[in-house]
C-alpha positions as CSV (number, residue, x, y, z in Angstrom):
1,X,147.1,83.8,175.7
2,X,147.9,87.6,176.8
3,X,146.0,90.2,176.1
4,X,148.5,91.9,173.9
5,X,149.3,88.4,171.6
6,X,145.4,88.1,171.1
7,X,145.9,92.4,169.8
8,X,148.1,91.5,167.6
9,X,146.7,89.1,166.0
10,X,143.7,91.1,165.1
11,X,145.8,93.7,163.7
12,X,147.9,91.2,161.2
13,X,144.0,89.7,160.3
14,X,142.7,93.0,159.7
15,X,145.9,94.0,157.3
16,X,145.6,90.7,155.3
17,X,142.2,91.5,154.8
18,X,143.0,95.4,153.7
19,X,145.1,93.5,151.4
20,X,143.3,90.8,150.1
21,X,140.6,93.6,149.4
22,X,142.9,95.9,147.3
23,X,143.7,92.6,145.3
24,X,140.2,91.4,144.4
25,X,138.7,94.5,143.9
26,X,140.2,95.9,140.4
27,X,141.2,99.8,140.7
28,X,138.5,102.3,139.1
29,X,138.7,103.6,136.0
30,X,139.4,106.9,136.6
31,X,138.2,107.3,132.7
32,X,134.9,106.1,133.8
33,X,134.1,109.1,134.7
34,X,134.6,110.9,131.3
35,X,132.3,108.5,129.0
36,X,130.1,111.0,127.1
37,X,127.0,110.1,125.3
38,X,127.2,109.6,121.3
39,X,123.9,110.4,120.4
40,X,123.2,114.2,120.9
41,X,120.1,114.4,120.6
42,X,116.8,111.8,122.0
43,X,116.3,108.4,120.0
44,X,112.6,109.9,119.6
45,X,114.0,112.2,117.2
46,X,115.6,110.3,115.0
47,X,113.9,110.0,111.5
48,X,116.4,107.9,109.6
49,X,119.7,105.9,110.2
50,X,122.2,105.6,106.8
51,X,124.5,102.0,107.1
52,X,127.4,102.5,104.7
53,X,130.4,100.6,103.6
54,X,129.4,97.1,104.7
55,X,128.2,93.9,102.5
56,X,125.5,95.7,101.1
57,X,124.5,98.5,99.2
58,X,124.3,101.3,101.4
59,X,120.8,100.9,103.6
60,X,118.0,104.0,104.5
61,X,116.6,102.8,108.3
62,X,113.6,105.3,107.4
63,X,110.8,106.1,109.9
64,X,107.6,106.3,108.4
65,X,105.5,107.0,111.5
66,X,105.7,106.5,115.1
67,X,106.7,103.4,115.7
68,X,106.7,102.3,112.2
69,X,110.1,102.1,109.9
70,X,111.0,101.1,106.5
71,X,114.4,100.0,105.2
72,X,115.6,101.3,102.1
73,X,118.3,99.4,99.9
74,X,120.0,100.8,97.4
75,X,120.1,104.4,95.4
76,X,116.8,105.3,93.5
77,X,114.8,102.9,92.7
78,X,115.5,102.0,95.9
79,X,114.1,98.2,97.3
80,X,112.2,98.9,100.5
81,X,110.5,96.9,103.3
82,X,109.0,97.1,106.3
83,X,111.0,96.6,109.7
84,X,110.5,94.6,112.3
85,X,109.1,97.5,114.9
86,X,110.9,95.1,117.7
87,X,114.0,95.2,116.4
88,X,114.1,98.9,115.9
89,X,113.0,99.4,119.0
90,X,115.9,97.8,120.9
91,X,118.2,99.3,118.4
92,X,117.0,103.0,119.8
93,X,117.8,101.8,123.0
94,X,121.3,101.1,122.4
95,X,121.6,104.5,121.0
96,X,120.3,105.8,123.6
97,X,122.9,104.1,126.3
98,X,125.5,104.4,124.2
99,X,128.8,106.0,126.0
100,X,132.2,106.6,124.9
101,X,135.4,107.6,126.7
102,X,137.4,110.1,124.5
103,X,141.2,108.5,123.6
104,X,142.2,111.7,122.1
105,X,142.9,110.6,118.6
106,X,141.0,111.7,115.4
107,X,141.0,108.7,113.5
108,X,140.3,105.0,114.1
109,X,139.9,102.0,111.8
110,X,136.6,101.7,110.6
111,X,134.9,99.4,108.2
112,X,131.6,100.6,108.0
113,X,129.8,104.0,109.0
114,X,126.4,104.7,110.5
115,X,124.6,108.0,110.3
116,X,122.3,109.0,113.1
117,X,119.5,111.9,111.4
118,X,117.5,113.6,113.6
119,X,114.2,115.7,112.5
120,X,115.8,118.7,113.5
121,X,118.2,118.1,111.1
122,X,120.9,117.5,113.0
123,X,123.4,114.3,112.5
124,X,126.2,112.4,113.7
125,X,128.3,109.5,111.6
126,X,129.8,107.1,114.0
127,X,132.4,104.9,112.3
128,X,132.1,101.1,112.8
129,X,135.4,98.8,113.6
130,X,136.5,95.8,111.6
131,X,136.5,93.9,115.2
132,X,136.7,94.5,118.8
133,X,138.2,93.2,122.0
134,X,137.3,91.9,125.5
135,X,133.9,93.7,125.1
136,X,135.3,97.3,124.2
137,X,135.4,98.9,120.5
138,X,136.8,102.4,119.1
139,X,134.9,104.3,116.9
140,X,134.8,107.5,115.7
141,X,132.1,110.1,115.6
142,X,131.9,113.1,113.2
143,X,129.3,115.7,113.5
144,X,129.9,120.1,113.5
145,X,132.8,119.7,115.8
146,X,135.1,117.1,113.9
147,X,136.1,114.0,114.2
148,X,137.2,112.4,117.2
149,X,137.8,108.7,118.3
150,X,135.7,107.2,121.3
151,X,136.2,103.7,123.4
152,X,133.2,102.2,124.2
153,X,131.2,98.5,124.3
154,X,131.0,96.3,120.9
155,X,127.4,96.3,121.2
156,X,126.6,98.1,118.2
157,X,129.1,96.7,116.3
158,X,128.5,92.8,117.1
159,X,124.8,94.0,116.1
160,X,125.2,95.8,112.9
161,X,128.1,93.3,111.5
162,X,128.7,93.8,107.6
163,X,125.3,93.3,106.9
164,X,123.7,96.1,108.1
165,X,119.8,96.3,108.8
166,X,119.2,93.3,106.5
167,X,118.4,90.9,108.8
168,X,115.7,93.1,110.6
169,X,113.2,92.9,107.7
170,X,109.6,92.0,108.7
171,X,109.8,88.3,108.2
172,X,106.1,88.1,106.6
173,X,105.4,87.4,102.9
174,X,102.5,90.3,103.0
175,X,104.5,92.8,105.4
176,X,102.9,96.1,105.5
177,X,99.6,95.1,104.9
178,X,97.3,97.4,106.5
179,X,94.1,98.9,106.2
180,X,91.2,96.4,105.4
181,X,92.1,93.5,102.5
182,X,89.3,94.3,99.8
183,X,90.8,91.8,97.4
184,X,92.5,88.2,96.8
185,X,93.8,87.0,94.0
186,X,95.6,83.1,94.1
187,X,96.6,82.2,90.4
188,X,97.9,79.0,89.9
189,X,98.3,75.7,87.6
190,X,95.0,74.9,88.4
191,X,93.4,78.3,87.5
192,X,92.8,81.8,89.1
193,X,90.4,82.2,91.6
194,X,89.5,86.3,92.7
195,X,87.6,87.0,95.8
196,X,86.0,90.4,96.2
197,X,84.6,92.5,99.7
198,X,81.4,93.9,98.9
199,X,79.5,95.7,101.9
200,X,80.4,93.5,105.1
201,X,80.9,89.7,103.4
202,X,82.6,88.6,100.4
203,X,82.0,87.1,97.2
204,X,83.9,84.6,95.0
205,X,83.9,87.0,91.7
206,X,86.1,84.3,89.4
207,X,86.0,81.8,87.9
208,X,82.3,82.0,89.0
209,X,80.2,84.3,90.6
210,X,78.6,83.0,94.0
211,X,78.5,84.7,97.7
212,X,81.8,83.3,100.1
213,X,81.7,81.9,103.2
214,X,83.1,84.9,105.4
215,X,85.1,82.7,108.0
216,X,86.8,80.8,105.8
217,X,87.7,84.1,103.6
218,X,88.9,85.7,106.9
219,X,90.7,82.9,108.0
220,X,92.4,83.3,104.4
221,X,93.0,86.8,104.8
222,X,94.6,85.9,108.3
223,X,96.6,83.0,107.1
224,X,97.9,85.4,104.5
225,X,98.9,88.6,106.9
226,X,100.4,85.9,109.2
227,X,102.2,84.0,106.8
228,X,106.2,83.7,107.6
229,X,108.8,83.9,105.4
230,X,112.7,83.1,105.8
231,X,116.2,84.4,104.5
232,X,114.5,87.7,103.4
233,X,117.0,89.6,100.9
234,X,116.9,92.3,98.7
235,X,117.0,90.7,94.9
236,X,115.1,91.0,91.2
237,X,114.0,87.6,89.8
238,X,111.8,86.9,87.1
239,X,109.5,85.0,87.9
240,X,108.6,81.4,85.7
241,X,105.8,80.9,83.8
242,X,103.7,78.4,85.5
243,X,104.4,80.3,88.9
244,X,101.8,80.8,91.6
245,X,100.5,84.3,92.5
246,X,99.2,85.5,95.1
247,X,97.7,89.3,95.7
248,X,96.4,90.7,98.2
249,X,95.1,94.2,98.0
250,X,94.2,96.8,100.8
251,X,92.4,100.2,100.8
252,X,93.4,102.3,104.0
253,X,92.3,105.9,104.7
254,X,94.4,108.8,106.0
255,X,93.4,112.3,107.1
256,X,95.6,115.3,106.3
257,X,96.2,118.2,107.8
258,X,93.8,120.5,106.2
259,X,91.1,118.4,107.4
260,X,90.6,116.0,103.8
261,X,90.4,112.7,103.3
262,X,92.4,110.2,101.2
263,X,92.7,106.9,100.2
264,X,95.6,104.3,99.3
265,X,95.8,101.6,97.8
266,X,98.2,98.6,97.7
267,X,98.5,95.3,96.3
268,X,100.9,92.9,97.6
269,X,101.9,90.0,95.9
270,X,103.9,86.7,96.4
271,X,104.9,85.4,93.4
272,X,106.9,81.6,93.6
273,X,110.3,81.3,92.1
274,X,109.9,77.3,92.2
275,X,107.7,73.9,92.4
276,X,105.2,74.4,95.5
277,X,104.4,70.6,95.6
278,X,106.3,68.4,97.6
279,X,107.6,69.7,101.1
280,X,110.3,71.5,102.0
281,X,110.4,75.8,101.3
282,X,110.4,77.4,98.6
283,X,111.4,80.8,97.1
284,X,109.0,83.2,96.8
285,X,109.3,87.0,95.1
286,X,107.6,89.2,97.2
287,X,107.0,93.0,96.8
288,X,103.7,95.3,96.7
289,X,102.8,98.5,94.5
290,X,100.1,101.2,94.5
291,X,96.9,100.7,92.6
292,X,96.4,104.1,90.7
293,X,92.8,104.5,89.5
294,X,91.7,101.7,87.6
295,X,94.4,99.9,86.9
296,X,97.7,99.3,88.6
297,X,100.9,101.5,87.6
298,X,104.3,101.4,89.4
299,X,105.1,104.0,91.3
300,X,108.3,104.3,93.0
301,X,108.2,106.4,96.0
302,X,105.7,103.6,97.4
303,X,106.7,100.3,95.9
304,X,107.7,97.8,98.0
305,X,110.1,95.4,97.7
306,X,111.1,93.4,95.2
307,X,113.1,90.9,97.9
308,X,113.0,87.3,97.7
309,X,112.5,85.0,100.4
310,X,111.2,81.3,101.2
311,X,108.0,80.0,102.2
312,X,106.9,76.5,104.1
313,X,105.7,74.8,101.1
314,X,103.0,72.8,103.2
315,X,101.6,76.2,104.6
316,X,101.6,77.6,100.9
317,X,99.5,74.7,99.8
318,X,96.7,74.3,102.3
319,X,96.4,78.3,101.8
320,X,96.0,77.8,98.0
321,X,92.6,76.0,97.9
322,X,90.0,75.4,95.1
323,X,87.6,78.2,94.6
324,X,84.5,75.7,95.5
325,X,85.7,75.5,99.0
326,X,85.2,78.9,99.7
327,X,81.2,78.9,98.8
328,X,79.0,80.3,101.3
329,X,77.5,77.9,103.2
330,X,73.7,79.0,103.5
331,X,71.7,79.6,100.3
332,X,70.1,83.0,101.3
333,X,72.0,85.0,104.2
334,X,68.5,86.2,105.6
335,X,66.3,85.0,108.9
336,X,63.0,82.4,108.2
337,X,61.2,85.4,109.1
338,X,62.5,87.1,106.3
339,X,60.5,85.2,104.1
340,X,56.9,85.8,103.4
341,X,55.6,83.8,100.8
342,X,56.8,80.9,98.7
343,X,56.0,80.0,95.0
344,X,56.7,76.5,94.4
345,X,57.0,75.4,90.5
346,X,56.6,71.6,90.0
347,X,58.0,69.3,87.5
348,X,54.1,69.4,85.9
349,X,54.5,73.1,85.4
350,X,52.0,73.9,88.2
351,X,52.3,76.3,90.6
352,X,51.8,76.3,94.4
353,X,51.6,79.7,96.3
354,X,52.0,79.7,100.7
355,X,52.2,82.8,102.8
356,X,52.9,84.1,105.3
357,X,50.4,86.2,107.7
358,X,50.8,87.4,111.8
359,X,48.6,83.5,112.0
360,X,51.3,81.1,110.1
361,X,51.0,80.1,106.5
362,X,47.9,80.4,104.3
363,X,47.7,78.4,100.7
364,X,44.7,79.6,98.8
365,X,43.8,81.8,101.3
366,X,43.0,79.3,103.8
367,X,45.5,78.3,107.1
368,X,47.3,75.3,106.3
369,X,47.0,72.6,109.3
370,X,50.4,72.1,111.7
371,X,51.7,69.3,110.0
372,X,52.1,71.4,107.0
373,X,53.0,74.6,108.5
374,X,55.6,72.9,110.8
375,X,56.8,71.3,107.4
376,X,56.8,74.8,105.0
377,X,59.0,76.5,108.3
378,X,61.3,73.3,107.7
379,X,61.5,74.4,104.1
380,X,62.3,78.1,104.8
381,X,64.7,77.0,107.6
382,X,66.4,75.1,105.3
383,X,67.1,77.9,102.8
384,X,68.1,80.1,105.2
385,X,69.9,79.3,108.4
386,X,70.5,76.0,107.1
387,X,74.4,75.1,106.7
388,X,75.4,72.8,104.2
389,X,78.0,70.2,104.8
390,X,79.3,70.4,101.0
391,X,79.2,73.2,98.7
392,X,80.4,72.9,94.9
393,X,80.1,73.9,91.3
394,X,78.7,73.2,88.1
395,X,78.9,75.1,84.7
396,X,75.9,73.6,83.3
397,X,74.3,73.8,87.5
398,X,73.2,69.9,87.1
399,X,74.2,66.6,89.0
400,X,73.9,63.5,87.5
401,X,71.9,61.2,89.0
402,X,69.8,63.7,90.5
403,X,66.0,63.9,91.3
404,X,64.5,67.3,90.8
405,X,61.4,68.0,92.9
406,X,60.4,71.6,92.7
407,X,62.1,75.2,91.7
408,X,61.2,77.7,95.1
409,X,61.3,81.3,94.6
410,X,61.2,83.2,98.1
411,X,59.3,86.5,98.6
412,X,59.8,89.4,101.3
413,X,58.3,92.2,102.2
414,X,56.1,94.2,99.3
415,X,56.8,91.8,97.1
416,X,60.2,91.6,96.4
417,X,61.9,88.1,95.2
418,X,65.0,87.0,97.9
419,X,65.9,84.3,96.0
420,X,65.2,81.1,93.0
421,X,66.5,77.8,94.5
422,X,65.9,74.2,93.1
423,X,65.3,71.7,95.6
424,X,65.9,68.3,94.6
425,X,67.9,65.2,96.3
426,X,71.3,63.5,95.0
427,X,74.5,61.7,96.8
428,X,77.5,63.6,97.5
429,X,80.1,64.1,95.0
430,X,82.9,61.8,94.9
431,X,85.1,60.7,96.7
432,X,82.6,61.0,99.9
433,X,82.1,58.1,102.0
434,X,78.5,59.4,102.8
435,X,76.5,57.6,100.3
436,X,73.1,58.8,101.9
437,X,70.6,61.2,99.5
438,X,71.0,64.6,100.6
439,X,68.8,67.5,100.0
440,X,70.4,69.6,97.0
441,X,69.5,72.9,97.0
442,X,70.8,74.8,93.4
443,X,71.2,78.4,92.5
444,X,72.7,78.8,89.7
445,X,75.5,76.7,89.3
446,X,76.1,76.2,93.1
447,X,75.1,73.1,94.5
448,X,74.8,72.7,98.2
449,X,74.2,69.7,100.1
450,X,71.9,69.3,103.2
451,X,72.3,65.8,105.1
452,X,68.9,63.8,105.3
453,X,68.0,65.1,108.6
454,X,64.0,65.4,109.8
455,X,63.6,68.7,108.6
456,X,64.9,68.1,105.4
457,X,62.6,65.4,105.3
458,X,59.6,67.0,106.6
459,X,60.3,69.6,103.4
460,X,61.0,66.9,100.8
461,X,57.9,64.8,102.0
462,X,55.9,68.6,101.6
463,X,57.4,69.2,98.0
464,X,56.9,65.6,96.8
465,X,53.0,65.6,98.1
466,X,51.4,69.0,96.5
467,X,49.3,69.5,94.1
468,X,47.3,71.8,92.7
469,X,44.2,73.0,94.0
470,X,42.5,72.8,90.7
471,X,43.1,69.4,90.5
472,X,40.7,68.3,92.9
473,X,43.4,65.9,94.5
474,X,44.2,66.7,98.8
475,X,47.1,67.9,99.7
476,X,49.8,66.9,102.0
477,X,48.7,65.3,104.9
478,X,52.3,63.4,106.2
479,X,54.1,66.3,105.5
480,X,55.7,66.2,109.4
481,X,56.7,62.8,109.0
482,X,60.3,62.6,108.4
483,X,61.6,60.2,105.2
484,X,65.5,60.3,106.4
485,X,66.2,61.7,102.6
């Protein structure tokens, strides 16, 4: 083939390409160019958002502090609850890339308005579209200028839809809990049961008094913070009478400017609107209120809520335990060493005094042997660090069936008593499968139960051997040999 056919050829490919390329690539918008931002001024500013017009009643986006906000329902008194931080987070961000290409026209057909309030006091209302299409939306933005209409993406309309900020409530029954949880209260068909923070534990303060296992109260107090709720919606209910009720209250502390210190006070509750047995969910009333002083008065400009919502009936039901379970496992929160002497009262009447010097026990003034000693450190080990494997109560503090063996009252330092326990043996309660004796150690009307182990043995086989030293009998000689209970 010539020269010049093989040129030519090159020059027809090189035009069907120039043409195929002005084909497939689609033209520029020459508009493109002119798309102006609709938020004038940064979404860091921003201290509140106003949704009008839609499904709702109108809706307060309200930022309570950095990266916290607050939605706000309704005119005064106003239902409010926390905001998912996520969700308002992204929302900024659309604000923020939000363009619009002017179409010269001062009006458009909107169905719903959104007012954008900065801290400076500035504002701008952008008005929301009934629809859109293929991507693009006109809305209008007023602010000190006018009014004027803008084309730009359906993002923030396909977001908002008619229902606004609804659907961006923090999805937790105790949302906006904060500070440190000083209170719970679960009241129920079977009863009320309070639990109370004192110092750095907890104590079960109704329907009986006794100290609370902390990890079990904190993995309440978790449960609670954590626990989700669905189909959140702003609504007043009474609640029925034989409803459960849960409160949780929280002290926080915040400085203010002039250097002084306050405190706040909340308590949450979640209150059920139906049966919690069975599976399933169930609707729950949730909302919190300020604790004023002593007793609890509504305030307004900090209630929370009311909304209601549904709960997993299951996870409301293994958080609503009996009062028992949370008993603190050990009978005196304090190390053996903690305890210096030990009076033991018999069933006889008779007394029995050990203590402890920088050489091991003493009874009478003279050192016990190491069979003893090794068995009176069983004893106080026991008291102590020891962990029983059921803890319950009883009004009247007795078991049937019981043998008591000795009432111990534990000494520290100059004197001062620790602790009164009873130390006797019995079987578990029912339904247990264990059918063993335990050691039961009483104060009060808590019973705890110690499995027949060598130490508890060693300590029983102690107990059940002393006597007197006025009686002229000897004492314990087998006391390290352990009777299995």
């Amino acid at each position: 083939m010539s020269r010049g056919k093989l040129t030519t050829i090159f020059v027809l490919i090189a035009v069907i390409c120039l043409g195929l390329s002005a084909l497939l690539v689609p033209e520029r918008d020459a508009r493109a160019v002119d798309a102006e931002p609709l938020l004038p001024f940064p979404p860091s500013e921003v201290t509140e958002v106003v949704f009008a017009g839609g499904e709702t009643e109108t809706q307060r986006l309200v930022r309570v502090s950095g990266d916290r906000w607050e939605l706000r329902i309704g005119e005064s008194p106003a239902v409010r609850w926390p905001v998912a931080s996520d969700r308002a987070r992204a929302f900024l961000r659309i604000l923020e890339r939000l363009r619009g290409v002017p179409t010269g026209e001062e009006r458009g057909d909107s169905a719903a308005s959104l007012t954008v309030i900065g801290g400076s006091g500035r504002q701008v209302t952008l008005g929301l579209p009934r629809g859109s299409l293929g991507g693009r939306a006109m809305v209008t933005l007023q602010d000190g200028a006018g009014v004027r209409a803008y084309v730009t993406t359906d993002e923030l309309p396909r977001l908002l839809g008619a229902r606004g900020f609804v659907g961006w409530m923090d999805a937790r029954a105790f949302a906006g809990v904060e500070g440190r949880v000083t209170r719970v209260e679960i009241a129920s068909g079977g009863g009320a049961m309070v639990l109370g923070s004192v110092g750095g534990g907890w104590r079960i303060e109704s329907p009986f008094e006794a100290a609370a296992e902390l990890s079990l109260v904190e993995e309440l107090v978790m449960g609670l913070r954590m626990l989700p709720v669905a189909e959140g919606r702003p609504e007043r209910s009474e609640p029925p009478t034989d409803a459960t009720v849960i409160s949780v209250t929280t002290e926080s502390r915040g400085a203010a400017e002039d250097g002084s210190v306050s405190s706040r006070v909340l308590e949450h509750r979640c209150v059920t609107l139906g049966p919690v047995s069975g599976g399933g969910r169930v609707p729950v009333l949730l909302s919190a209120r300020v604790a004023d002083g002593g007793g609890l008065a509504e305030m307004v400009s900090d209630a929370l809520g009311p909304i209601t919502a549904s709960v997993d009936a299951t996870r409301l039901t293994e958080l609503v335990r009996q009062p028992a379970f949370y008993i603190a496992r050990r009978t005196l929160r304090a190390q053996p060493s903690d305890v210096r002497a030990l009076d033991v009262v018999l069933p006889s009447g008779a007394v029995v005094r050990v203590e402890r010097d920088s050489e091991g026990w003493r009874r009478d003034g003279e050192m016990v042997n190491g069979a003893e000693g090794a068995a009176i450190e069983s004893l106080v080990e026991l008291i102590t660090v020891g962990v029983a494997t059921v803890a319950a109560w009883s009004d009247s503090g007795e078991v049937a069936g019981s043998q008591p063996l000795a009432t111990i009252t534990c000494g520290g330092l100059g004197g001062t008593t620790l602790e009164t326990v009873r130390f006797g043996v019995a079987g578990l309660p029912a339904p247990a499968e264990d059918k063993r004796l335990h050691a039961l150690l009483t104060v009060g009307g808590v019973l705890r139960y110690y499995p027949p182990e060598a130490g508890v043995g060693r300590a029983a086989t102690w107990i059940t051997g002393l006597t007197p030293a006025d009686s002229g009998a000897v004492g314990p000689v087998d006391a390290a040999e352990p009777t299995g209970g």
